[in-house]
One Martini backbone bead per residue (centre of mass of N, CA, C, O) as a GRO file, in nm:
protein
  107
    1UNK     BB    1   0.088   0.042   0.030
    2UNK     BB    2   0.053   0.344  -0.100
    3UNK     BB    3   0.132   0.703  -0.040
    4UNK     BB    4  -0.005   0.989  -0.163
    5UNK     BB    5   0.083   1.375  -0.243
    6UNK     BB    6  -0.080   1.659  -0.369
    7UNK     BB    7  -0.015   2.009  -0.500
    8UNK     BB    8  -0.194   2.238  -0.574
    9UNK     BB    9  -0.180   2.599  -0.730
   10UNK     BB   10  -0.332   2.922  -0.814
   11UNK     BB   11  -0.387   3.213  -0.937
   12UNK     BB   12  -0.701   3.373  -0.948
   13UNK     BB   13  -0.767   3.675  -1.050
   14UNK     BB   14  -1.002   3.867  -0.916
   15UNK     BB   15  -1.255   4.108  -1.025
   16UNK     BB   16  -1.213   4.225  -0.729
   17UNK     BB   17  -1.230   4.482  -0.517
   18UNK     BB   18  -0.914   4.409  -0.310
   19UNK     BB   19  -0.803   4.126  -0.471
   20UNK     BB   20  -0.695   4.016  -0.761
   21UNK     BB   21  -0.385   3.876  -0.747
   22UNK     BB   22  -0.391   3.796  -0.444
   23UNK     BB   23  -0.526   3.564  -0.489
   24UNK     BB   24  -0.568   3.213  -0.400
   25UNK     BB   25  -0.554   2.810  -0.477
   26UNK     BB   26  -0.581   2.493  -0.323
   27UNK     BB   27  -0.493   2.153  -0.405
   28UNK     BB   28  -0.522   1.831  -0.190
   29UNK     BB   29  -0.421   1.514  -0.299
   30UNK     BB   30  -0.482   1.197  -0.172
   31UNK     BB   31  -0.316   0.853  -0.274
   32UNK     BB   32  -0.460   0.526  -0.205
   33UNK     BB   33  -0.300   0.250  -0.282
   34UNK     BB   34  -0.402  -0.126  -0.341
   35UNK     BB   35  -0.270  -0.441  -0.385
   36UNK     BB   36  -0.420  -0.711  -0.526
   37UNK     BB   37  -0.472  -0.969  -0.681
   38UNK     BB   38  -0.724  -0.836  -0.946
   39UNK     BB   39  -0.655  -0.554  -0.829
   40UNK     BB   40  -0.684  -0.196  -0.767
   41UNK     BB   41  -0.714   0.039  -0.443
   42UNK     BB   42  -0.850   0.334  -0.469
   43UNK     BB   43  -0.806   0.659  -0.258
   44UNK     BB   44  -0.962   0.977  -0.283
   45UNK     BB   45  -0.866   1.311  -0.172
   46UNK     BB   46  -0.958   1.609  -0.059
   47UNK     BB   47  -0.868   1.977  -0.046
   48UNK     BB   48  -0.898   2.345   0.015
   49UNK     BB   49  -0.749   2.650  -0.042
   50UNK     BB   50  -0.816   3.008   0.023
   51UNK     BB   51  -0.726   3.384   0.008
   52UNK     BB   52  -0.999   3.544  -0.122
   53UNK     BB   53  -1.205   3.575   0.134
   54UNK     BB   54  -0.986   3.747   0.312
   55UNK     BB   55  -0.931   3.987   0.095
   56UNK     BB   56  -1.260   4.076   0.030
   57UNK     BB   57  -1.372   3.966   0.367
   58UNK     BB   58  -1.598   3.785   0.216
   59UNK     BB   59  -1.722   3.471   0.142
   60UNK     BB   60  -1.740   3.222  -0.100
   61UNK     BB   61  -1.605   2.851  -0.200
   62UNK     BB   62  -1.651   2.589  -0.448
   63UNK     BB   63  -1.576   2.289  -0.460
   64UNK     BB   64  -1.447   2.057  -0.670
   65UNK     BB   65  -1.428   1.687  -0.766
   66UNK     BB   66  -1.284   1.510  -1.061
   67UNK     BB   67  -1.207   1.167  -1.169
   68UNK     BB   68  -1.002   1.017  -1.411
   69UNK     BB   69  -0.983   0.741  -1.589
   70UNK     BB   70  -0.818   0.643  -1.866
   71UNK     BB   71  -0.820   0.348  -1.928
   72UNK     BB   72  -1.175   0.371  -1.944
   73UNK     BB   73  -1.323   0.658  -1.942
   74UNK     BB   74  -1.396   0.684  -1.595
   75UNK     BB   75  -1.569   0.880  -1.401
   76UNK     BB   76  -1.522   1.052  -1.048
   77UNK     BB   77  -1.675   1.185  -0.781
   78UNK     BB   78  -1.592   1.366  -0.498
   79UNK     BB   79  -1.761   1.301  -0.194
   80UNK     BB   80  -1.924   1.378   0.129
   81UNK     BB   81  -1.990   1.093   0.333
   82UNK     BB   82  -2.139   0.973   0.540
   83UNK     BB   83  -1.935   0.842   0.797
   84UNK     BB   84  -1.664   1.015   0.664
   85UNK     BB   85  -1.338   1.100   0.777
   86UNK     BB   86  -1.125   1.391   0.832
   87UNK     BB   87  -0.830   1.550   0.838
   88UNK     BB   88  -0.803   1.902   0.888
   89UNK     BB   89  -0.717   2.189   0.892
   90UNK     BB   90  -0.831   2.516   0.950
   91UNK     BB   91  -0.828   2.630   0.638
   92UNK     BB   92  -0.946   2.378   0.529
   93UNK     BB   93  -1.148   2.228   0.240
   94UNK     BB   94  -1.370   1.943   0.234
   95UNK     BB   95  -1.464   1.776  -0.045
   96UNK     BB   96  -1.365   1.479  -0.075
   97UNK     BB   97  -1.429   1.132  -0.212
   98UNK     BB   98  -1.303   0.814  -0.348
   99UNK     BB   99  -1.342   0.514  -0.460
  100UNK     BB  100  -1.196   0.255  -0.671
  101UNK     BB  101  -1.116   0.011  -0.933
  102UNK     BB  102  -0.861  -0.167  -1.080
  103UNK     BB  103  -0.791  -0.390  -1.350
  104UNK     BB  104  -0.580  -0.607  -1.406
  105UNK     BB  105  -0.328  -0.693  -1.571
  106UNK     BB  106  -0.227  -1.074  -1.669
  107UNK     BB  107   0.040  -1.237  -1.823
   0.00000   0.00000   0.00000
């Protein structure tokens, strides 16, 4: 089982008065695979982060996540399902969490 984690950043250039290009937001995804027999088990967490909502006083701010399997060309949603908890900063947005499987080739 590896677990990796991934952050992406970018200003987001809002063209509200007092935010313009001081705005930006990010999203870290944690990517959990697990190797079985004949499948490897995915799960996929996201958080988001932006500092547009205090530049400009008030606001909110609207993430979401979709991943795509290239394999086969199947979209999945992040969605955020209860009962399934997770730990987040104090500044952290936590948007979704997603498992899904994908069938290994043995040859």
């Amino acid at each position: 089982m590896a677990i990796k984690s991934f952050n992406y950043s970018q200003f987001a250039d809002l063209r509200i008065e007092g935010v313009g290009i001081h705005a930006s937001f990010s999203i870290n995804l944690t990517v959990r695979d697990e190797n079985l027999s004949n499948v490897k088990k995915l799960s996929i967490s996201a958080t988001g982060k932006t500092n547009a909502a205090k530049a400009a006083g008030s606001g909110n701010v609207l993430f979401w996540c979709n991943v795509r399997d290239v394999l086969n060309n199947k979209i999945y949603k992040l969605e955020r399902n209860k009962g399934k908890y997770f730990a987040v900063g104090v500044d952290d947005i936590f948007i979704g969490s997603v498992q899904f499987e994908m069938k290994r080739n043995i040859y």
